[in-house]
C-alpha positions in Angstrom: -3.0 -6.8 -21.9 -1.5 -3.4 -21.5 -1.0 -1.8 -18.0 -3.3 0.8 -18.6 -6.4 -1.7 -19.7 -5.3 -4.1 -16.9 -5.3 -0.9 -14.6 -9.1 -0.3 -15.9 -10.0 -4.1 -15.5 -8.6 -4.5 -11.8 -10.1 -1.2 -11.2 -13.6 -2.2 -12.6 -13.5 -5.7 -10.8 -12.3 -3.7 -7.3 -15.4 -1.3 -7.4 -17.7 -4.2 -8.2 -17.3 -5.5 -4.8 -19.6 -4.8 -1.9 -18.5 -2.9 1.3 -19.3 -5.9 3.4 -16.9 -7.9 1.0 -14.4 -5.2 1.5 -13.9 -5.2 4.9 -14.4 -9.1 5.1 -11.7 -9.3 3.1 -9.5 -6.6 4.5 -10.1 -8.0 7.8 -8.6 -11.4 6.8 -5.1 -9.5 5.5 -5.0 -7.9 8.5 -5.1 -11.1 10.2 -2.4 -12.2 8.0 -0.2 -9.0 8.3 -0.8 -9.5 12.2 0.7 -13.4 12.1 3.9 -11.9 9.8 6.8 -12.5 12.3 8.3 -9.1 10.3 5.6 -7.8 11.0 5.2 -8.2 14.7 9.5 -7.0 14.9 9.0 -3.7 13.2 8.6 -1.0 14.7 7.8 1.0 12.0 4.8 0.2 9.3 4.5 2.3 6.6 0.5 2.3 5.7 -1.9 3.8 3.1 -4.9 5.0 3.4 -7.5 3.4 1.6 -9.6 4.9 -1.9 -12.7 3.9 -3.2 -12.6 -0.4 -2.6 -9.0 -0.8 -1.6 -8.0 -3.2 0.9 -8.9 -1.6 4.1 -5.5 -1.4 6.7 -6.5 1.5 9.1 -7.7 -0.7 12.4 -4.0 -1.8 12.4 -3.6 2.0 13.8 -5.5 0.2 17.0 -1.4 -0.6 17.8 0.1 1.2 20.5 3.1 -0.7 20.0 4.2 0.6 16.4 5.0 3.6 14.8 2.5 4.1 11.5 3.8 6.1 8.6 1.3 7.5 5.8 3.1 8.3 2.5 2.2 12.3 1.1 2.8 13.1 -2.7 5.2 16.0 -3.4 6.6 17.5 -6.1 9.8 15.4 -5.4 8.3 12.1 -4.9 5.7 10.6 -2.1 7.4 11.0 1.5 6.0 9.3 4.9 4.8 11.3 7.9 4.5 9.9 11.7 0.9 9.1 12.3 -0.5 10.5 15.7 -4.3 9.9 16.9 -5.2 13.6 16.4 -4.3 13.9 12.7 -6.3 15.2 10.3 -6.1 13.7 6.8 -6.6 16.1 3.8 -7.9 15.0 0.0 -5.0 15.6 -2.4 -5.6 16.5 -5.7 -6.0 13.2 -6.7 -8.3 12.2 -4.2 -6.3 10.5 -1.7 -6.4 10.9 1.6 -3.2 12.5 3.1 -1.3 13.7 5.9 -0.6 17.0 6.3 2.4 18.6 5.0 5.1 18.4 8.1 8.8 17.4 8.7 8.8 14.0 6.8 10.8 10.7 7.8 11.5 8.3 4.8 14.4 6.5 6.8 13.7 3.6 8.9 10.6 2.3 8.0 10.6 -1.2 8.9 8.1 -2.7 7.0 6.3 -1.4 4.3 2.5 -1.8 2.9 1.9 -1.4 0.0 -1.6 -0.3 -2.4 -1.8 -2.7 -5.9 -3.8 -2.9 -8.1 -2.3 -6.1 -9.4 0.6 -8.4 -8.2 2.4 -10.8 -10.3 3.3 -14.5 -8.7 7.5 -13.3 -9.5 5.9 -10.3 -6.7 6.0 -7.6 -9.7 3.5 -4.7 -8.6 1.2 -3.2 -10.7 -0.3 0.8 -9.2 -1.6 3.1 -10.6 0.7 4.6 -12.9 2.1 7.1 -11.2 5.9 5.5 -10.0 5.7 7.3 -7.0 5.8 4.0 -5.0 9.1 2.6 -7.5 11.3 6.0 -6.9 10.8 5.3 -3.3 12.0 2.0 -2.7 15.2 3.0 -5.2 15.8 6.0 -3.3 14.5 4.8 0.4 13.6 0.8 0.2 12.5 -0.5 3.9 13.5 -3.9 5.5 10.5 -5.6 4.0 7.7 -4.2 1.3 4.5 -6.5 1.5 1.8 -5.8 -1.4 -1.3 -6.3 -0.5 -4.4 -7.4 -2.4 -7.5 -9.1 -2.7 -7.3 -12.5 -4.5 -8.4 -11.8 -7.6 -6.2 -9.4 -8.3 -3.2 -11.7 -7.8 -2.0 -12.2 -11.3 0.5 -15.1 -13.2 2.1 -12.1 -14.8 1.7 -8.4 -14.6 3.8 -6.1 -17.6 6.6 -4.4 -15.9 9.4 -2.3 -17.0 12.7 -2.3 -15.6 12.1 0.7 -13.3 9.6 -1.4 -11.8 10.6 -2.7 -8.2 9.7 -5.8 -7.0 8.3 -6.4 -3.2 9.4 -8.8 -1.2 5.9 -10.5 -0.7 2.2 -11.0 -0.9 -0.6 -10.5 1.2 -4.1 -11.3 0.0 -7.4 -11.8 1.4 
């Protein structure tokens, strides 16, 4: 399979789910990412915010104790911005929720989360076609980068290239 029918069949399997089973599931990852000893010693998370049925992060903002990073496409690359309570997310172009444009802070991002659409067992990360996440973590790669996914959508093997980074683990619910 091809990463762009794989991409469809992930996507069509994703959307398939009910909301109840989305935030059931989410809620278990969270749980996971919350018992990661990395986890618990960063201070810094990069996050996403969640599209359509995507594995659903943002109570882990509920925190106090760590900084939260949302990642921002630009015409260089995707760049992370300090979450604050008061934020106000805007719809990029491609219908992702974003934070507004700002002074941006790649560096120092402890541990990172990252969106999937399919993860190999070898931790090979399939998105969504874009690279934006890949020219990151060459350019910028945090302590630890932790894909996250529901189960189904953990794969034997996922086509990669060798621009392709792999993450350091797995999360799935």
């Amino acid at each position: 399979m091809t990463k762009s029918e794989l991409r469809k069949d992930m996507m069509m399997k994703r959307s398939a789910m009910t909301s109840e089973e989305v935030m059931e599931r989410s809620l278990k990852i969270i749980y996971r990412i919350k018992q990661d000893l990395r986890y618990q010693q960063a201070k810094v998370i990069a996050l996403f915010y969640p599209m359509g049925h995507e594995v659903n992060l943002l109570s882990l903002l509920d925190d106090q104790t760590k900084e939260f990073r949302f990642p921002r496409v630009e015409k260089d690359g995707i760049h992370f911005y300090t979450y604050h309570k008061n934020i106000a997310f805007v719809r990029s172009s491609f219908g992702v929720m974003e934070p507004p444009k700002g002074v941006y802070q790649d560096e120092g991002i402890d541990y990172m989360i990252a969106p999937a659409l399919a993860i190999s067992n070898d931790l090979y990360r399939l998105g969504y076609g874009k690279g934006y996440y890949d020219q990151f973590l060459i350019k910028s790669r945090p302590n630890v980068v932790v894909g996250v996914i529901f189960s189904f959508q953990r794969l034997e093997d996922v086509p990669h290239d060798d621009y392709d980074q792999k993450l350091d683990d797995i999360i799935e619910g």
